[in-house]
PDB file of N, H, CA, C and O in Angstrom:
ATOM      1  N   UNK A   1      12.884   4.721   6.424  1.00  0.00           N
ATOM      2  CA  UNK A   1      12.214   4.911   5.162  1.00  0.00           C
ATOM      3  C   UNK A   1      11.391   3.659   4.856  1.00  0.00           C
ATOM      4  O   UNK A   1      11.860   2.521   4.866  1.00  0.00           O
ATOM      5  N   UNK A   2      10.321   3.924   4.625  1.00  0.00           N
ATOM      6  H   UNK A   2       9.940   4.848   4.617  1.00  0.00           H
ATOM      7  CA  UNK A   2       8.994   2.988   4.181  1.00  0.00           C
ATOM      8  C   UNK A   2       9.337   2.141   2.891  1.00  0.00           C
ATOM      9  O   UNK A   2       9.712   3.046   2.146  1.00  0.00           O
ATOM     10  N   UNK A   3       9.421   1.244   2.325  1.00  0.00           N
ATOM     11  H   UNK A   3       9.117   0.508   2.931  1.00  0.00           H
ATOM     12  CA  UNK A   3       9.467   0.142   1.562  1.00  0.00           C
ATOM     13  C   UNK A   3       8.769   0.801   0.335  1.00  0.00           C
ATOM     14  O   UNK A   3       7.816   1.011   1.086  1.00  0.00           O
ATOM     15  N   UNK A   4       8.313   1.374  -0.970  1.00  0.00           N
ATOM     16  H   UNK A   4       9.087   1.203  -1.579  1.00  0.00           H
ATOM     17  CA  UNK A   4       7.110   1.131  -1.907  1.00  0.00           C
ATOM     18  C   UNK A   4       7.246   0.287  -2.771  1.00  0.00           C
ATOM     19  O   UNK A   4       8.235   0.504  -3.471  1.00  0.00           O
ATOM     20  N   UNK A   5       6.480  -0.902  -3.130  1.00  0.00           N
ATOM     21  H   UNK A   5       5.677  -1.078  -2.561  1.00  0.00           H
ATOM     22  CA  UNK A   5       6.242  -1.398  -3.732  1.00  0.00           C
ATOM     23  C   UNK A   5       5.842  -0.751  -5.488  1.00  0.00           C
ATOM     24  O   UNK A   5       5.189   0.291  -5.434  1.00  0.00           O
ATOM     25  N   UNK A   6       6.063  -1.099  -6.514  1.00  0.00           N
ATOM     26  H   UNK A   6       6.594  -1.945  -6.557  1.00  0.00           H
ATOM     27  CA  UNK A   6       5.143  -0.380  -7.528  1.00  0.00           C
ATOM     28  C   UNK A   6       5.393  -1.045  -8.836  1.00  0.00           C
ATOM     29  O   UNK A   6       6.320  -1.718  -9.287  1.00  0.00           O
ATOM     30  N   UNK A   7       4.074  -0.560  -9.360  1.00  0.00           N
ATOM     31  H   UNK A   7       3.322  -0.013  -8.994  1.00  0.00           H
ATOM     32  CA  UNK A   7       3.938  -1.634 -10.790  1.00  0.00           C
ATOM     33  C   UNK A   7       4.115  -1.132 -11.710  1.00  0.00           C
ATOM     34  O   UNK A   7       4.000   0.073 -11.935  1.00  0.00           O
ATOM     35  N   UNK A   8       4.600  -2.423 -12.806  1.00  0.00           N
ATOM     36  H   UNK A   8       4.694  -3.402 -12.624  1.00  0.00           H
ATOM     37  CA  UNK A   8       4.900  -2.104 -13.774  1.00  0.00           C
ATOM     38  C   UNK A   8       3.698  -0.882 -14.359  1.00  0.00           C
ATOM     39  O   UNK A   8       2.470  -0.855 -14.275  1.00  0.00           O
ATOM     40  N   UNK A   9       5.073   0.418 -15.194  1.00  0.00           N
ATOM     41  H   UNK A   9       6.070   0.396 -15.262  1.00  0.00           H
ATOM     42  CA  UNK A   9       4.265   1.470 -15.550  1.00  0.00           C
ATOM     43  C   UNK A   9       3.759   2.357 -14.682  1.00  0.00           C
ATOM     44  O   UNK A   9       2.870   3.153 -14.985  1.00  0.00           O
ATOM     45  N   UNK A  10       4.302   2.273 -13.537  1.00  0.00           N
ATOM     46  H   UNK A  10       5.024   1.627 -13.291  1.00  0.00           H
ATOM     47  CA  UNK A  10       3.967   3.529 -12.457  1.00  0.00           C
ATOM     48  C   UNK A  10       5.006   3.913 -12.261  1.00  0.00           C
ATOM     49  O   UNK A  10       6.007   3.231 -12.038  1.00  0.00           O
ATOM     50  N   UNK A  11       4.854   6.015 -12.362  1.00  0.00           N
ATOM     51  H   UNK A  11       4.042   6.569 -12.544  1.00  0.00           H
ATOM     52  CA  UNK A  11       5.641   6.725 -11.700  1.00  0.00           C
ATOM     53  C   UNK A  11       6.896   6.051 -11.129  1.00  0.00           C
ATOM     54  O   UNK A  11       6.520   4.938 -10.763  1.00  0.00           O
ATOM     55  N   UNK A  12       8.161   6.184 -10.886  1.00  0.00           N
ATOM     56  H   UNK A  12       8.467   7.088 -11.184  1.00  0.00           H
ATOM     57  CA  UNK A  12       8.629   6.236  -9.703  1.00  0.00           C
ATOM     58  C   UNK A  12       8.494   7.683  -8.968  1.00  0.00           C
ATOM     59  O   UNK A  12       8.211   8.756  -9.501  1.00  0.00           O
ATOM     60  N   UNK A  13       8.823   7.371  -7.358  1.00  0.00           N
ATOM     61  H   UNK A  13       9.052   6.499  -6.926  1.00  0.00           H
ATOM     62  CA  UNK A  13       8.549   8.156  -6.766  1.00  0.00           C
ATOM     63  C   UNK A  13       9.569   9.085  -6.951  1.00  0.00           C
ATOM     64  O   UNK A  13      10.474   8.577  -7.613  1.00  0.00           O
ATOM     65  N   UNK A  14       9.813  10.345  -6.609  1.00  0.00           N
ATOM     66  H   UNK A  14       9.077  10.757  -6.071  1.00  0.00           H
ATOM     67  CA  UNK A  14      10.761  11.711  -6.636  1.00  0.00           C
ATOM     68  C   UNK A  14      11.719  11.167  -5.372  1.00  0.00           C
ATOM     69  O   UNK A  14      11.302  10.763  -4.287  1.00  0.00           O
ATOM     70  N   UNK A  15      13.009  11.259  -5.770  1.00  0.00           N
ATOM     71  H   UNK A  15      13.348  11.588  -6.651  1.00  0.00           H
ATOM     72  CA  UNK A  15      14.139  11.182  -4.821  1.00  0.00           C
ATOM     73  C   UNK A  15      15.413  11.475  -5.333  1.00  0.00           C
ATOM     74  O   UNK A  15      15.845  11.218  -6.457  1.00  0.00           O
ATOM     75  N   UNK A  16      16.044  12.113  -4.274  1.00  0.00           N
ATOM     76  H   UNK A  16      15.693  12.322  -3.361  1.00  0.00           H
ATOM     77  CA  UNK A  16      17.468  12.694  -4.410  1.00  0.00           C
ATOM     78  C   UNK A  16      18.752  12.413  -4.281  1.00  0.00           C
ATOM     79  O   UNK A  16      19.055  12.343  -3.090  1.00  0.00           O
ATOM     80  N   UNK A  17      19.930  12.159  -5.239  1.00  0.00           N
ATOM     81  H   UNK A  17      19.684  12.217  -6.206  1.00  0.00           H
ATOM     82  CA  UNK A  17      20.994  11.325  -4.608  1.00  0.00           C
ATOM     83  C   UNK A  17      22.098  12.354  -5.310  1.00  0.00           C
ATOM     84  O   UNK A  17      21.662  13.374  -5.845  1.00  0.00           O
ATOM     85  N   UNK A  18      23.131  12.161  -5.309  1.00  0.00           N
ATOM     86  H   UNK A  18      23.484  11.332  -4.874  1.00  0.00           H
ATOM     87  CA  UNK A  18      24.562  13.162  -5.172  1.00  0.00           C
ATOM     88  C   UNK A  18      25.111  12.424  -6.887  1.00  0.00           C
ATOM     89  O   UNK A  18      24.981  11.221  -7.116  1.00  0.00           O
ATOM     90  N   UNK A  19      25.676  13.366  -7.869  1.00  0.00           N
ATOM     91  H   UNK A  19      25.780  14.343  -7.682  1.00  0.00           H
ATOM     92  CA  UNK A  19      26.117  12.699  -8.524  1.00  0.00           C
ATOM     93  C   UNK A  19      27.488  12.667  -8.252  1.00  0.00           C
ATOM     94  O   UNK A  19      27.853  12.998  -7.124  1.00  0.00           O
ATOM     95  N   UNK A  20      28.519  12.241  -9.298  1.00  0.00           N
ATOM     96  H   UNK A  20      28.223  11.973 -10.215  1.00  0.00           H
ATOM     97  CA  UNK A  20      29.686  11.894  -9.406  1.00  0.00           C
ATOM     98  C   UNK A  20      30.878  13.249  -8.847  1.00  0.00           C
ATOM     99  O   UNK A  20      32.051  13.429  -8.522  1.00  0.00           O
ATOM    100  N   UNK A  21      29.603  13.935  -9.029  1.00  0.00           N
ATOM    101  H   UNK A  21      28.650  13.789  -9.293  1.00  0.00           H
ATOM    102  CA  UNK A  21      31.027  15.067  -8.518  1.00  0.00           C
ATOM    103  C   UNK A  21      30.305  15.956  -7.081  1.00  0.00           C
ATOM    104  O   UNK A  21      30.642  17.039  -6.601  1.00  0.00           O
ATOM    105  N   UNK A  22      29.366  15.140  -6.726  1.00  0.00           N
ATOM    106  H   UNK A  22      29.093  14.260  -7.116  1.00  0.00           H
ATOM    107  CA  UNK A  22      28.662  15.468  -5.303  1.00  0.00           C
ATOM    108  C   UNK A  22      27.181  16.446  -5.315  1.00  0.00           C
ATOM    109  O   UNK A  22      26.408  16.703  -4.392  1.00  0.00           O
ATOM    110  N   UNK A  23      27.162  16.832  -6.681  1.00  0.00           N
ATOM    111  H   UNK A  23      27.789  16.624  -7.431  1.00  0.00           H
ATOM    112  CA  UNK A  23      25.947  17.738  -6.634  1.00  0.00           C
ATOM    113  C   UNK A  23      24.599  17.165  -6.336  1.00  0.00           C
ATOM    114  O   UNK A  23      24.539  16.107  -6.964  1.00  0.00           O
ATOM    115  N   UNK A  24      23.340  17.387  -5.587  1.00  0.00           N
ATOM    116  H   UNK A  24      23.389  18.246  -5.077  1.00  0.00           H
ATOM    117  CA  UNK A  24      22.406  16.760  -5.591  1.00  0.00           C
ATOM    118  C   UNK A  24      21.393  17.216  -6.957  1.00  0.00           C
ATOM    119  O   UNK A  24      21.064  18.298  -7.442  1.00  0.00           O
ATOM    120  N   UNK A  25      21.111  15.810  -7.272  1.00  0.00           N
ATOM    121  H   UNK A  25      21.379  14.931  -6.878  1.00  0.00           H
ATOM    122  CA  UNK A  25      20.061  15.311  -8.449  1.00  0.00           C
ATOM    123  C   UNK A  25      18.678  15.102  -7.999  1.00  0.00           C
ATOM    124  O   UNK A  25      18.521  14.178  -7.201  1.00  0.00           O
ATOM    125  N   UNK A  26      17.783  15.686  -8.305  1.00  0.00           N
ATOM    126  H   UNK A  26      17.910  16.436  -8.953  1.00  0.00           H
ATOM    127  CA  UNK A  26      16.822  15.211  -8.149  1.00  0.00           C
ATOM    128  C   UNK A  26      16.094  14.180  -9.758  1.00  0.00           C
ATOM    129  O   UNK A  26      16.311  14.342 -10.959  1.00  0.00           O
ATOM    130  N   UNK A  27      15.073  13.006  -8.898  1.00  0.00           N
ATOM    131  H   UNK A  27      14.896  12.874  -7.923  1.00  0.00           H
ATOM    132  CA  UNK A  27      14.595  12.206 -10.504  1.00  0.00           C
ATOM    133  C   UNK A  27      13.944  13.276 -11.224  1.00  0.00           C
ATOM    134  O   UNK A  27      14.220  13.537 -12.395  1.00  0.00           O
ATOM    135  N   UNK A  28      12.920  14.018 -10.411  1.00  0.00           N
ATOM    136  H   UNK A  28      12.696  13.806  -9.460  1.00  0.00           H
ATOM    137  CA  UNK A  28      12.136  14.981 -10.813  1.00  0.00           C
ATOM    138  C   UNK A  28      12.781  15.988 -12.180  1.00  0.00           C
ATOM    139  O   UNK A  28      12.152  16.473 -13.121  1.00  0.00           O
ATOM    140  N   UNK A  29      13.964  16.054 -11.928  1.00  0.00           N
ATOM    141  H   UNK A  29      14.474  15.660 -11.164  1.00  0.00           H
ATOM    142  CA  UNK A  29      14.883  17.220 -13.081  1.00  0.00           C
ATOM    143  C   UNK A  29      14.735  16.525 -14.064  1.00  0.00           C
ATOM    144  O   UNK A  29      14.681  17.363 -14.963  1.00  0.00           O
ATOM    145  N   UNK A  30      14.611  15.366 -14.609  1.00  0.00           N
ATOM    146  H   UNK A  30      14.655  14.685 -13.878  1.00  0.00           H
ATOM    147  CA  UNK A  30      14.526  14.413 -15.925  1.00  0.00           C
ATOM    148  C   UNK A  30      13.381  14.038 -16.074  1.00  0.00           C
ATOM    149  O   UNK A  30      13.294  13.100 -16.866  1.00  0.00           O
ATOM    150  N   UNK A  31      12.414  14.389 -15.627  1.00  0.00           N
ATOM    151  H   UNK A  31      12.485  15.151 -14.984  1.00  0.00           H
ATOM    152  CA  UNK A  31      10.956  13.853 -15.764  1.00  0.00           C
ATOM    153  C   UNK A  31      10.419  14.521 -16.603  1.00  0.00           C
ATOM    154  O   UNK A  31      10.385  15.750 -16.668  1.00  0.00           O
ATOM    155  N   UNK A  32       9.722  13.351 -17.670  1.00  0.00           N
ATOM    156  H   UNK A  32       9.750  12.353 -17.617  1.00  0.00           H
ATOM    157  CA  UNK A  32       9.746  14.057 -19.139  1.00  0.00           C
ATOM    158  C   UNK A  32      10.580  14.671 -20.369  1.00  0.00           C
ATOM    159  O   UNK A  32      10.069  15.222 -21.344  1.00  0.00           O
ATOM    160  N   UNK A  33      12.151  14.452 -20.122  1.00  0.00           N
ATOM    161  H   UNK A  33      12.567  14.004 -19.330  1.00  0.00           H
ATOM    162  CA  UNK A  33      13.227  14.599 -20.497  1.00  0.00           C
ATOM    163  C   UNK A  33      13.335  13.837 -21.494  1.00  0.00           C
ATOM    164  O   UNK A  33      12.866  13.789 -22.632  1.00  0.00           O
ATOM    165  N   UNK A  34      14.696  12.685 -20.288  1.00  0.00           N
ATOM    166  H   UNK A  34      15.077  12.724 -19.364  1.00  0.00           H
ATOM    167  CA  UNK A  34      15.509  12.038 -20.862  1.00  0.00           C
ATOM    168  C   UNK A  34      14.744  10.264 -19.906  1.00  0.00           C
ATOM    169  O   UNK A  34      13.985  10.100 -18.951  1.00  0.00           O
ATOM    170  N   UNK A  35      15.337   9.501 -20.655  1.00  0.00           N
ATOM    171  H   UNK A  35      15.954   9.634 -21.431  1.00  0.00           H
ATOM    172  CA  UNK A  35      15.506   8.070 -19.536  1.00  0.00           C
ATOM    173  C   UNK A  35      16.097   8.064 -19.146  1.00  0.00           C
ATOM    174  O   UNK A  35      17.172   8.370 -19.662  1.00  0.00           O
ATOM    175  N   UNK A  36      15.963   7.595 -17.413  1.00  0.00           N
ATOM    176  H   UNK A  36      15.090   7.347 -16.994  1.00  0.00           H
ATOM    177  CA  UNK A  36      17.037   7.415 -16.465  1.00  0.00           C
ATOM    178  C   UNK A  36      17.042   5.754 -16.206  1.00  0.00           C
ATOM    179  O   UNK A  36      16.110   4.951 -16.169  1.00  0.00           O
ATOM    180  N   UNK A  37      18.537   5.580 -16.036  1.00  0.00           N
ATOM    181  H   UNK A  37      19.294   6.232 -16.066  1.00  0.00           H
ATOM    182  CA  UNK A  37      18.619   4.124 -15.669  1.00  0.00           C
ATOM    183  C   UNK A  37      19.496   4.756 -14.301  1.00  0.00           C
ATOM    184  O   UNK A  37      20.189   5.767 -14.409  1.00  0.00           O
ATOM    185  N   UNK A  38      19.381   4.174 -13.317  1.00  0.00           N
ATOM    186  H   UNK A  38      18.817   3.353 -13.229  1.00  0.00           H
ATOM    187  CA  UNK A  38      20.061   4.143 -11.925  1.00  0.00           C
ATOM    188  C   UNK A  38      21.220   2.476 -11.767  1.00  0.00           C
ATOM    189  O   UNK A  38      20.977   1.329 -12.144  1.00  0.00           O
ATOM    190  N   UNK A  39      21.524   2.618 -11.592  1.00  0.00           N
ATOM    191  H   UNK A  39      21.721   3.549 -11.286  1.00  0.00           H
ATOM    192  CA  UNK A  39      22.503   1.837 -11.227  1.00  0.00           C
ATOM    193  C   UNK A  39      23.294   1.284  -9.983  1.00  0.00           C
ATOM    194  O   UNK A  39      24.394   1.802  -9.792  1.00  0.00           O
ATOM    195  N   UNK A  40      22.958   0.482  -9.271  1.00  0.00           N
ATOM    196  H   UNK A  40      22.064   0.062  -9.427  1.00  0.00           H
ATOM    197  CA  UNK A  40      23.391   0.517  -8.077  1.00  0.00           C
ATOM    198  C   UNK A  40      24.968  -0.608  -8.025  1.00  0.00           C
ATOM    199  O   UNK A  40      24.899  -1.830  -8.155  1.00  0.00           O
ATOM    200  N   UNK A  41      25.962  -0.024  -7.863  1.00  0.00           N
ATOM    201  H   UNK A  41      26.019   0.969  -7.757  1.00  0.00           H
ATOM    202  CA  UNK A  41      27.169  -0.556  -8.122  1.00  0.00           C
ATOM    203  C   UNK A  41      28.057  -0.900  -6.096  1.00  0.00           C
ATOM    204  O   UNK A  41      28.374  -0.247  -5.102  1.00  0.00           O
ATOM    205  N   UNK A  42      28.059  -2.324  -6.590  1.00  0.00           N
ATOM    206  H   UNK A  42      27.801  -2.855  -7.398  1.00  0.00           H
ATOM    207  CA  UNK A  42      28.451  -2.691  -5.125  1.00  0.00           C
ATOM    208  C   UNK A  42      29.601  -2.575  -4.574  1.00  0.00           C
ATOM    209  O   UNK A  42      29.733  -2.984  -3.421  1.00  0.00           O
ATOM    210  N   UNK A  43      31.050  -1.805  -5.488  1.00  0.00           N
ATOM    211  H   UNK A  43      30.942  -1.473  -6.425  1.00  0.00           H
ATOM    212  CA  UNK A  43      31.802  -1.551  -5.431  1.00  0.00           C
ATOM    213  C   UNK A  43      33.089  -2.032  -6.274  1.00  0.00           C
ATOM    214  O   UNK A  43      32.712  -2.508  -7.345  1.00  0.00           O
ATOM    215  N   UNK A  44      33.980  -2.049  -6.182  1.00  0.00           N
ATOM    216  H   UNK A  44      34.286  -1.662  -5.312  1.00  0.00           H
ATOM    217  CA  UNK A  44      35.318  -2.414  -7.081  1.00  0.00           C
ATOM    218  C   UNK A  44      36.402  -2.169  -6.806  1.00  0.00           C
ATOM    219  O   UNK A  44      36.946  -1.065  -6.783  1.00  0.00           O
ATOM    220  N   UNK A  45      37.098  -3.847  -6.414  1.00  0.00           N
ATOM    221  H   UNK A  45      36.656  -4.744  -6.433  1.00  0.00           H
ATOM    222  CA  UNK A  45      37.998  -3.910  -5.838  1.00  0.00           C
ATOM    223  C   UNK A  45      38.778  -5.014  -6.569  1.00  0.00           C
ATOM    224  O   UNK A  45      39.890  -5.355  -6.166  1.00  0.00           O
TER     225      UNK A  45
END
């Protein structure tokens, strides 16, 4: 997967990840919605 760079106030791009109970999300389903914050959590131990 290619790197994108992007500026402040641009789009993010459309991509898909699994939520908490495994279903796939797309960003696209909230676009124009709600705000999404993503969160990338490195684990907990």
């Amino acid at each position: 997967m290619k790197a994108t760079i992007l500026t402040p106030g641009e789009p993010a791009p459309d991509f898909e990840l699994a939520d908490v109970h495994g279903k796939p999300v797309r960003l696209s389903d909230f676009r124009g919605k709600k705000t999404v914050v993503l969160a990338f959590l490195r684990g907990f131990m």
